[in-house]
N, C-alpha and C positions, 0 to 999 in steps of 0.2 A: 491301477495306474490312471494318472487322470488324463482327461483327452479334451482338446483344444473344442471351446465351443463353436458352435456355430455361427455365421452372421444374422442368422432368423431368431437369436436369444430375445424372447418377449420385452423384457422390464430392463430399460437401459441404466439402473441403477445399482438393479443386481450384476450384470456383465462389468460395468466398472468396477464392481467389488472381486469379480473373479479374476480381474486383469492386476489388481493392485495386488491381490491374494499371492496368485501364482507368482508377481512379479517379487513379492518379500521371501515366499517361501522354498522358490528355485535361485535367486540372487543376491539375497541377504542375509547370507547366514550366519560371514566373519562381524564378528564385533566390530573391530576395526571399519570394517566398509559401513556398515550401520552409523561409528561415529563420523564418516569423512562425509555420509548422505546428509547428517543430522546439521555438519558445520556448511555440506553444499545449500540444504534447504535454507539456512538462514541466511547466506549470502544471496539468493533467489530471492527473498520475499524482498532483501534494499534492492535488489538491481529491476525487480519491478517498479517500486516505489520513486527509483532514477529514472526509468523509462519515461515517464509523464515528460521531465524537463531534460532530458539529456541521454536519448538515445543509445551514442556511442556510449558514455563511459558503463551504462548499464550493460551494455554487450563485453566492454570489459572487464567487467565484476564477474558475470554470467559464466562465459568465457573462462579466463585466468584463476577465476577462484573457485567458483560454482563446480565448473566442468571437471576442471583439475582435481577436485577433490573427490569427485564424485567417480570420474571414471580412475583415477588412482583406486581408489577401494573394491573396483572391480578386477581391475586387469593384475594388481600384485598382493590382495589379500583373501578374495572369497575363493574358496575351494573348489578346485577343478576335479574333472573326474567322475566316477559312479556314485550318485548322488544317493548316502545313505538313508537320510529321514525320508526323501520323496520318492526312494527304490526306483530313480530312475536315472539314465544315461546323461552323459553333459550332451551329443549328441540329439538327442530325445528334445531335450530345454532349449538346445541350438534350435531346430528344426519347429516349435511352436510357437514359439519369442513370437510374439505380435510385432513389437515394436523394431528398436534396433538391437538387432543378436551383436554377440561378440566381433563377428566381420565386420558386419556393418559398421559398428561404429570406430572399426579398424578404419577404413575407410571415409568415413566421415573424418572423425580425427586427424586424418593424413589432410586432408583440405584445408585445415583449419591450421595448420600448422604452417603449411606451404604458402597462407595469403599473406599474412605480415613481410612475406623474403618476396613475396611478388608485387607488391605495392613498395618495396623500398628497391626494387629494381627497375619499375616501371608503376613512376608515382601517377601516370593519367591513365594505367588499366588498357594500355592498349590506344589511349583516344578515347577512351568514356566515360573518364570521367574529367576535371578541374584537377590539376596536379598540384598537389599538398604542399605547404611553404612550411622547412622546420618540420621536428622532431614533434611538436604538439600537432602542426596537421599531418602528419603523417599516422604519429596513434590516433586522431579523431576519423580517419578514412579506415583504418584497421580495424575499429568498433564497431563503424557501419558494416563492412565489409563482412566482421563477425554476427552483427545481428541480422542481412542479408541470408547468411549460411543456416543459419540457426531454422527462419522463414520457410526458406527453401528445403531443408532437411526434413522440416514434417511436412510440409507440405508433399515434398516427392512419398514420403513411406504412406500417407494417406493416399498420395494416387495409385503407389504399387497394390495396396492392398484391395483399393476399390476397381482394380481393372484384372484382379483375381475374384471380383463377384462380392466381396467383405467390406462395402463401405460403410456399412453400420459398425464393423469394427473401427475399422481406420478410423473414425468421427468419435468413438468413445476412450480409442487411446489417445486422440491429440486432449482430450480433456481431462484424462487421466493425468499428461504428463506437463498440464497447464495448472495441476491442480496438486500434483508431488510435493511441491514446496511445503504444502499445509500437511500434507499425509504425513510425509517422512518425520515433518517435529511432533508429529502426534505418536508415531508409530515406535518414535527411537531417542526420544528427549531421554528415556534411561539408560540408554547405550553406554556411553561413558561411565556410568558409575559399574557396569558389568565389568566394564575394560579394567577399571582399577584394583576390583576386585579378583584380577587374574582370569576374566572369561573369554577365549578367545572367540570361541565359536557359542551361538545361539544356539543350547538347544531343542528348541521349538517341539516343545512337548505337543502345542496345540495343532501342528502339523505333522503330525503320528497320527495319523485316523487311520481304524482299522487293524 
């Protein structure tokens, strides 16, 4: 069974490999999610590319399409349960998750959900911010709002992890998962043609070792 490394991992290149490894081969195994990553990665590389001139709408590409896709393929299509190729527990994969486990992003998602109904109830946030005129300022405050969230979400899981003594991890997953976009079309551009082919599940001959 394999076991979470350490934050003392020498070669910050190999650790990113272990992080992207573990993270395809404990959470990507349905096809399906593999294609919803493949179509979130490609909405990630515009909604960078928007970033430069327009912020919000990139937070809502990121956001609406990105996320939506991405954490769909997690929560209603990759397989729960005793994890047969990796002979280990969902509990086990819960418990080493670097990043954000299944709660968390339970939790996350609940935030992200709740800011568009809180900004259309109280368009000045309380008093802090300039309260949105129309339906167009209203989504350009929600985009910020969401790219805010977004900031703040790795920002906290790198502080959770570095005030557990791991900030050499926390610093390799935020660049792991600034870096997903290119991995995921490198890792799963033939996912879809699996899918067509009737494959539901990936499986990952090269993660049987042993």
């Amino acid at each position: 069974m394999s076991q979470p490394t350490t934050a003392s991992s020498p070669n910050l290149s190999q650790r990113l490999d272990e992080l992207r490894w573990d993270d395809h081969r404990y959470y990507h195994q349905s096809r399906i999610n593999q294609t919803l990553h493949l179509i979130s990665a490609c909405a990630f590389v515009v909604a960078y590319g928007v970033l430069f001139f327009d912020p919000a709408s990139a937070a809502l590409i990121g956001w609406c399409v990105s996320m939506v896709a991405r954490q769909s393929g997690h929560f209603f299509f990759e397989p729960r349960g005793f994890d047969q190729v990796n002979q280990v527990t969902d509990e086990y994969k819960e418990k080493v998750k670097v990043g954000y486990n299944m709660q968390r992003k339970t939790v996350l998602l609940a935030v992200w959900a709740a800011l568009p109904m809180l900004l259309w109830l109280t368009p000045s946030l309380f008093g802090l911010i300039e309260p949105a005129e129309g339906f167009d300022g209203w989504l350009h405050d929600v985009g910020i709002a969401w790219l805010a969230l977004a900031l703040l979400g790795l920002a906290f899981r790198v502080l959770q992890l570095g005030l557990q003594g791991r900030w050499s991890d926390g610093l390799i997953w935020l660049l792991k998962i600034v870096t997903d976009p290119l991995n995921d079309i490198r890792l799963y551009h033939k996912s879809p043609l699996y899918l067509l082919r009737g494959e539901l599940i990936d499986p990952m001959p090269h993660a049987r070792r042993g």
